[in-house]
VOGU-3710 file (C-alpha; in Angstrom, 3 decimals, decimal comma):
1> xxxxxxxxxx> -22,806/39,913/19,221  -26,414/40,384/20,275  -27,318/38,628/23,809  -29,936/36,313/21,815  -26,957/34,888/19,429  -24,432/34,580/22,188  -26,911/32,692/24,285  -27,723/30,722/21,096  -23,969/29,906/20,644  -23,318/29,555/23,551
11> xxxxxxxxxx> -26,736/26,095/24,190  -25,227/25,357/21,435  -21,663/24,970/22,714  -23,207/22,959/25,860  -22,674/19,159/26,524  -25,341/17,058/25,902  -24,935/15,795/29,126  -25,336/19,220/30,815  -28,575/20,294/28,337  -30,394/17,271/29,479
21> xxxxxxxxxx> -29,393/17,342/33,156  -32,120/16,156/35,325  -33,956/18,953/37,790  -36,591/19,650/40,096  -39,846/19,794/38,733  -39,048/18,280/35,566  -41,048/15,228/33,774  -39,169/12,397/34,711  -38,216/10,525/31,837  -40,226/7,171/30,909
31> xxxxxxxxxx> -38,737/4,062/30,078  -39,805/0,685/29,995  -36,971/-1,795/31,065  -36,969/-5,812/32,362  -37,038/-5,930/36,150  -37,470/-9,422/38,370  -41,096/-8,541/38,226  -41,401/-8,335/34,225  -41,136/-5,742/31,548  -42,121/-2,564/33,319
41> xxxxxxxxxx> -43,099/0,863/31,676  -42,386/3,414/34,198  -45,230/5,797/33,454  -47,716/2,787/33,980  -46,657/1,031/36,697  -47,178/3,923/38,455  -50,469/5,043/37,137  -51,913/7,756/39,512  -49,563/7,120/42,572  -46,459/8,094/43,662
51> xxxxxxxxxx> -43,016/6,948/43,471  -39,784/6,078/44,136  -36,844/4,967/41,797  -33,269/4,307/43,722  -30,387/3,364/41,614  -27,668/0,927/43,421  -24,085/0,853/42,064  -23,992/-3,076/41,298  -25,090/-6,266/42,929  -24,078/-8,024/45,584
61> xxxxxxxxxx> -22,277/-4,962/47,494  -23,205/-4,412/51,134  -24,619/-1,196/51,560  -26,974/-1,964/49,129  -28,027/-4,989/50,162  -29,107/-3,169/53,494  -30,877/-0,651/51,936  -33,547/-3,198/49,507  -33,975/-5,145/52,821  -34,868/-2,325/54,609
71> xxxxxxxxxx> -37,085/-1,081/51,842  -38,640/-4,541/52,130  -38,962/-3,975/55,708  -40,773/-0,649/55,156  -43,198/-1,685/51,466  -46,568/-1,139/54,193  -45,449/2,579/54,605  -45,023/3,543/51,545  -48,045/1,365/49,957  -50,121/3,691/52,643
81> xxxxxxxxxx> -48,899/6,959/51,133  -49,995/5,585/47,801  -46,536/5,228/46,646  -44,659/2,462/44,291  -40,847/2,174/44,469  -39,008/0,996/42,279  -35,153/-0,241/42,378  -32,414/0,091/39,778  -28,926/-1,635/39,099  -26,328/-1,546/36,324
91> xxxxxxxxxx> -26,333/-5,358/36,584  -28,912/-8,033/34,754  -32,197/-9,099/35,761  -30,712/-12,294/36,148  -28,166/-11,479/38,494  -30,779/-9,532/40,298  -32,926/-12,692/41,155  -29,366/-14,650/42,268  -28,642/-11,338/44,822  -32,865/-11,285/46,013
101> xxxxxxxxxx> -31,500/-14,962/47,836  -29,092/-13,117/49,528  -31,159/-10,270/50,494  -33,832/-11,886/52,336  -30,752/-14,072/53,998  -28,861/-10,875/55,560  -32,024/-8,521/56,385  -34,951/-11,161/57,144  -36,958/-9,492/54,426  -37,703/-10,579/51,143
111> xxxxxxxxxx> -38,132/-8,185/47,859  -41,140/-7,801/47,830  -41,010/-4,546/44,633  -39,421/-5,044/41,186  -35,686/-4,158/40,597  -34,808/-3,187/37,059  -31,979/-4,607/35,539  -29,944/-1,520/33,329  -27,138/-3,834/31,739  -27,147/-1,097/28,431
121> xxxxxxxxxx> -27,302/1,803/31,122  -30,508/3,374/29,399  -31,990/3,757/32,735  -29,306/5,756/34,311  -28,254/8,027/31,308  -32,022/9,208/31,559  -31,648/9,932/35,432  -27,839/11,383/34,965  -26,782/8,508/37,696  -23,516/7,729/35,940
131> xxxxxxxxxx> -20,856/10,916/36,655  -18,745/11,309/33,222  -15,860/11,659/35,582  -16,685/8,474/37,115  -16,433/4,716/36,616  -19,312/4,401/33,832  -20,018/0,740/35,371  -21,078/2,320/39,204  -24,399/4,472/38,706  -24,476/7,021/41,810
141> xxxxxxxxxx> -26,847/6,017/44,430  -29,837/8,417/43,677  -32,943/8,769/44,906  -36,115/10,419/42,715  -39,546/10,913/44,346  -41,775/11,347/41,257  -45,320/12,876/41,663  -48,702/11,426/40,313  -47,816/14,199/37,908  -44,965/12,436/36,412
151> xxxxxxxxxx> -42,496/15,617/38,068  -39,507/15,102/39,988  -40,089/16,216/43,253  -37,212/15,313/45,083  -33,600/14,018/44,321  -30,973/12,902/46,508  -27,406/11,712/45,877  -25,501/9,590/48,364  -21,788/8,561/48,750  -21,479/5,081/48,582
161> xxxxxxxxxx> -19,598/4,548/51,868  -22,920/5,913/53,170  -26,407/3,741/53,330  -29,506/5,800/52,532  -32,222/7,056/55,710  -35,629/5,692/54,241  -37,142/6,985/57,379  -36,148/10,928/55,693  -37,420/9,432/52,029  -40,522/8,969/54,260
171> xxxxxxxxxx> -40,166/12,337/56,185  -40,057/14,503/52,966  -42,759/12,103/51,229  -44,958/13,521/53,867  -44,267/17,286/53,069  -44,643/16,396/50,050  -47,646/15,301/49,991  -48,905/17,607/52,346  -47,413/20,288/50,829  -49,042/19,540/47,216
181> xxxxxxxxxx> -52,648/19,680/48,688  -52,433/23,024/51,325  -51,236/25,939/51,224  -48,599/25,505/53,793  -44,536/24,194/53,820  -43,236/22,309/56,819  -40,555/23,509/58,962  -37,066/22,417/59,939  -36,787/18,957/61,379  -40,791/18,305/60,763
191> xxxxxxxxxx> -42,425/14,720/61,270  -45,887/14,230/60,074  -48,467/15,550/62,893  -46,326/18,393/64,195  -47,142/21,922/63,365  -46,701/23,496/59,516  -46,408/27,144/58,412  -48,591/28,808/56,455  -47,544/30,692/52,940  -46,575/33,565/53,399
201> xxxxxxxxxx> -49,161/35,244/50,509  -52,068/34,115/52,262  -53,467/37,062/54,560  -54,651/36,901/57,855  -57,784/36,911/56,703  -57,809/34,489/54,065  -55,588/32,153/56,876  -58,739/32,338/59,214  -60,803/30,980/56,937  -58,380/28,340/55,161
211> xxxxxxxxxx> -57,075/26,825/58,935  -60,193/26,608/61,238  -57,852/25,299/63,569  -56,013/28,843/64,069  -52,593/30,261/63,649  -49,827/31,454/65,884  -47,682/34,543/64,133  -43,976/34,426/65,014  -42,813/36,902/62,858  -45,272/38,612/59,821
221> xxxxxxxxxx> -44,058/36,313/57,428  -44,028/32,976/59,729  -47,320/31,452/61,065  -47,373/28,014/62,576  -50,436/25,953/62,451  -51,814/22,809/63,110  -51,377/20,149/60,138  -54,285/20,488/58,439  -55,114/17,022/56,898  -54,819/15,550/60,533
//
């Protein structure tokens, strides 16, 4: 068997679920779904911006009520970095609206950025959030950062004994949106401000001219220098 018709046997012999597994860099799937905002298309609520999609097992658990409060809490930091999120459950839109009361009663912050209800799971069979091995009623708690480009940037899959760090969503937002604009990547434990390094393809030359601010060389292939959008 040539290597052309065993790889053609053997995409053909794949689960569905594994041929349409979600990765990096891939168009994230549009939908349009209710939410306790309205009908929502994906693609245009977020127009041009950025964005965020978090799926929650069900409503009215704790972690998760933590997390959309603190999300609440933190709307003015991600509406600066010209991004939308955008919150997912298994459950109804109208159970959604009954849990918002409690929300704003155990954080002190009100939703204040739709919630989708996913009651036919549509939502998180596109974004692989329900594990076939799993309970198909719990989605996993995922996070997607989605680029103006409609890619996935960035996905990240928590335990559910274990609430979410918004303030790393926000970290790695940062690079990413620093990283998308320069020619640069940001180095182990970076917060926005500190120093980035520069890719290693651009010369020395070339890195003169791109970073007026000037470079430190560590090794060859690692220069640090000062974030250039600041």
């Amino acid at each position: 068997m040539t290597d052309t018709v065993a790889g053609a046997v053997g995409a053909a012999g794949m689960d569905e679920e594994e041929e349409m597994a979600l990765q990096l860099g891939d168009t994230a799937p549009n939908f349009t779904a209710d939410s306790t905002e309205g009908e929502i298309n994906l693609y245009e609520y977020l127009g041009d911006s950025w964005g965020i999609l978090f799926s929650h097992p069900k409503d009215f658990t704790p972690v998760c009520t933590t997390e959309l409060g603190e999300v609440a809490h933190l709307k003015g930091d991600f509406d600066r970095r010209n991004t939308k999120v955008l919150g997912v459950s298994v459950d109804p839109v109208s159970s959604h609206t009954e849990w918002a009361g409690d929300i704003k009663e155990a954080t002190g912050h009100a939703l204040n950025y739709p919630l989708l209800g996913d009651p036919d799971r549509k939502v998180a069979g596109l974004y692989g959030m329900i594990h076939p091995n799993a309970d198909n009623t719990l989605t996993a708690r995922s996070v997607f950062i989605i680029g103006p480009d409609k890619k996935v940037k960035l996905m990240i899959t928590y335990p559910a004994s274990t609430g979410r760090n918004f303030q790393e969503i926000l970290r790695v937002l940062d690079s990413l949106q620093l990283t998308a604009n320069y020619s640069v990547s940001t180095p182990v434990n970076w917060k926005d401000g500190e120093e980035v390094i520069i890719a290693p393809a651009i010369s020395d030359e070339d890195a003169k001219v791109k970073f007026p601010k000037g470079f430190r060389t560590v090794k060859k292939y690692l220069r640090y220098t000062p974030q250039p959008n600041r």
